[in-house]
TIRO-2110 file (N, C-alpha, C; in Angstrom, 1 decimal):
// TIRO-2110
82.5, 34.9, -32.7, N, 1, A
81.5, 35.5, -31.8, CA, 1, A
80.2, 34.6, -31.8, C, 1, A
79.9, 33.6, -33.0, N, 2, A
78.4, 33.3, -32.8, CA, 2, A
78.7, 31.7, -32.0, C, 2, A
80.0, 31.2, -32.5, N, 3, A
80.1, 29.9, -31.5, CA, 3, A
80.4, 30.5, -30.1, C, 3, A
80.5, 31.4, -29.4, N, 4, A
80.8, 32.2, -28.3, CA, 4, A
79.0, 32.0, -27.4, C, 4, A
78.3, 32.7, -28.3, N, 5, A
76.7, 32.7, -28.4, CA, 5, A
76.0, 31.9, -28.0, C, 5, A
76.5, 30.9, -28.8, N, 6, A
75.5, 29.6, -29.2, CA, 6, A
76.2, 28.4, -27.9, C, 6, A
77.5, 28.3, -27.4, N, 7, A
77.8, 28.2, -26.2, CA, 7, A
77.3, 28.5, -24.8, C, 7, A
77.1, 29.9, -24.7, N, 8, A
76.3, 30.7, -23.8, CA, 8, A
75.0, 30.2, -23.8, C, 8, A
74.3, 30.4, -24.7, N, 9, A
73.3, 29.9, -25.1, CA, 9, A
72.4, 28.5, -24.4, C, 9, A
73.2, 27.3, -24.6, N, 10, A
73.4, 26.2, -24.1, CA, 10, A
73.6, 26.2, -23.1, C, 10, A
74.8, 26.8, -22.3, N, 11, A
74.7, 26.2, -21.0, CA, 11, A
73.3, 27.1, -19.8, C, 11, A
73.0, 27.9, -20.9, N, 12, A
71.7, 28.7, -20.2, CA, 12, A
70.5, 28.0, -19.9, C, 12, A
70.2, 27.1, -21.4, N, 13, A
69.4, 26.2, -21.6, CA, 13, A
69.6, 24.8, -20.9, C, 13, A
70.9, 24.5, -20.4, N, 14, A
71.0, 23.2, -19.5, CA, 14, A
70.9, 24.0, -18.1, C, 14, A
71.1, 25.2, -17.5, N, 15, A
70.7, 25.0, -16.6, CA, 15, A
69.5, 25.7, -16.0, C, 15, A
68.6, 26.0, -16.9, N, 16, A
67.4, 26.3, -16.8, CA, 16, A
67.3, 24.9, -16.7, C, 16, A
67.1, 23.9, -17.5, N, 17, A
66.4, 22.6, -17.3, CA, 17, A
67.0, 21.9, -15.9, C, 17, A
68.2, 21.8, -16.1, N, 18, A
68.4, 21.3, -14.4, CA, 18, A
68.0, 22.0, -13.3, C, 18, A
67.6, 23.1, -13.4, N, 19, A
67.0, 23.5, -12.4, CA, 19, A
65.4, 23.5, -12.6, C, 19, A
64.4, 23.4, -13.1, N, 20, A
63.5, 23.0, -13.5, CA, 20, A
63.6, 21.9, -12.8, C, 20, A
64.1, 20.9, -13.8, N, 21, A
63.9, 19.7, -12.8, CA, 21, A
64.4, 19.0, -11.9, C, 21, A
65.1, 19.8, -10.9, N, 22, A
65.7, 19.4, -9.9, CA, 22, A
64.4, 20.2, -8.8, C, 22, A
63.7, 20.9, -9.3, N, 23, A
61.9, 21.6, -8.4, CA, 23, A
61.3, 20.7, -8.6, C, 23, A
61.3, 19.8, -10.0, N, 24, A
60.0, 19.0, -10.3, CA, 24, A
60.4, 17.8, -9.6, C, 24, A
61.7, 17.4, -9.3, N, 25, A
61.3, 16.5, -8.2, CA, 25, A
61.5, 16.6, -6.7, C, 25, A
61.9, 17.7, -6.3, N, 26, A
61.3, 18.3, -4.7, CA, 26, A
60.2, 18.5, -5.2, C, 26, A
59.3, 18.3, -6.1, N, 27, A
57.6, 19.0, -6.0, CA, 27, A
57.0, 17.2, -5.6, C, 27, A
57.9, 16.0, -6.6, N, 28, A
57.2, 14.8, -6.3, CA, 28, A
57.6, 14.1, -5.2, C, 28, A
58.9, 14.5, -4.6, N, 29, A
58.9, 13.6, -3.1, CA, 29, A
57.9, 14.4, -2.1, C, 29, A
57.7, 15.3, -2.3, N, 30, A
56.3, 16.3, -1.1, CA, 30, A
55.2, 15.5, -1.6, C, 30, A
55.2, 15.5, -3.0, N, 31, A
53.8, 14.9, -2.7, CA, 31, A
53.6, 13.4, -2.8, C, 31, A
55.0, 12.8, -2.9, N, 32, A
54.7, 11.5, -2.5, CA, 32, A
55.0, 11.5, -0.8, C, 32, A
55.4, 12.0, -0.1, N, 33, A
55.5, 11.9, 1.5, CA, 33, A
53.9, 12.4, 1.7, C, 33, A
52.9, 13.2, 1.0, N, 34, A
51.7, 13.9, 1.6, CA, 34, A
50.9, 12.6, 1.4, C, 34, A
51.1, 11.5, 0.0, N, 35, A
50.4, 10.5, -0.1, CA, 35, A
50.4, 9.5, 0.7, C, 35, A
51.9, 9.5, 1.0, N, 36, A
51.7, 8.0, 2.0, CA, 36, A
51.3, 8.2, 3.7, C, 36, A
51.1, 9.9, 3.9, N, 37, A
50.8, 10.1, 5.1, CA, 37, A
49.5, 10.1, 5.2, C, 37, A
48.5, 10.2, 3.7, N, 38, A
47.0, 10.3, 3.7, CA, 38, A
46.4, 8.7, 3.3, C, 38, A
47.9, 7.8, 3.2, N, 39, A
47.4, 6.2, 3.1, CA, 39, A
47.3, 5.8, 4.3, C, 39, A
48.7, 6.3, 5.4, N, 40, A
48.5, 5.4, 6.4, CA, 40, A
47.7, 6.2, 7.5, C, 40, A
47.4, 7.6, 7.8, N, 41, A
45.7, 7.9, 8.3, CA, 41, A
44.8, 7.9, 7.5, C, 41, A
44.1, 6.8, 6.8, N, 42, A
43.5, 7.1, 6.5, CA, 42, A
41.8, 6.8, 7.2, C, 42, A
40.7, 7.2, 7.1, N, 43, A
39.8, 6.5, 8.0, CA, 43, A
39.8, 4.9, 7.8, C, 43, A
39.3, 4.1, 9.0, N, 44, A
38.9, 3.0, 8.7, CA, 44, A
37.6, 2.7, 8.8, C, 44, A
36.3, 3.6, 8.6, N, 45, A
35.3, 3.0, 8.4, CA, 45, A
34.8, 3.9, 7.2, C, 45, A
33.6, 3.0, 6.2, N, 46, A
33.8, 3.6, 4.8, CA, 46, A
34.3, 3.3, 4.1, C, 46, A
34.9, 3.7, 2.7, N, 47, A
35.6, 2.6, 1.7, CA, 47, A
37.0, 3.0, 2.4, C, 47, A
37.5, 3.9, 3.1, N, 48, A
38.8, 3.9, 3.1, CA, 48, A
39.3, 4.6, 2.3, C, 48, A
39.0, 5.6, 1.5, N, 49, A
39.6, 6.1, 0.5, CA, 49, A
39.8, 7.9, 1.1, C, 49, A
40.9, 8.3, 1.1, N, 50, A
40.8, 9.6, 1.9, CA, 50, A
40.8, 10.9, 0.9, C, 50, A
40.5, 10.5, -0.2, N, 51, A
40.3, 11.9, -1.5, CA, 51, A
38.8, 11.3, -1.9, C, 51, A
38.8, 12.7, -2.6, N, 52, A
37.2, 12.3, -3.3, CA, 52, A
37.2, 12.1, -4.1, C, 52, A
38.6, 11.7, -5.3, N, 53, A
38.0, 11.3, -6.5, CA, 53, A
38.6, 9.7, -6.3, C, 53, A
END
């Protein structure tokens, strides 16, 4: 019963993580498509920089 458990267990924990990070990188292609859309509008007069830090 506890190798039964400890099985269960694991594939709960692999796919919590694969799904975890299968969001964390739909979270970084959005925000790398939001970056390259705030590089190439960005103003051209001024340093050019389109965030404030």
């Amino acid at each position: 019963m506890v190798p039964l458990l400890l099985v269960l267990l694991l594939v709960l924990i692999l796919f919590g993580a694969g799904f975890a990070l299968k969001i964390l990188w739909w979270i970084a292609i959005v925000v790398l498509i939001l970056w390259l859309i705030g590089f190439i509008a960005r103003p051209k007069n001024g340093s050019g920089r389109w965030y404030r830090w």
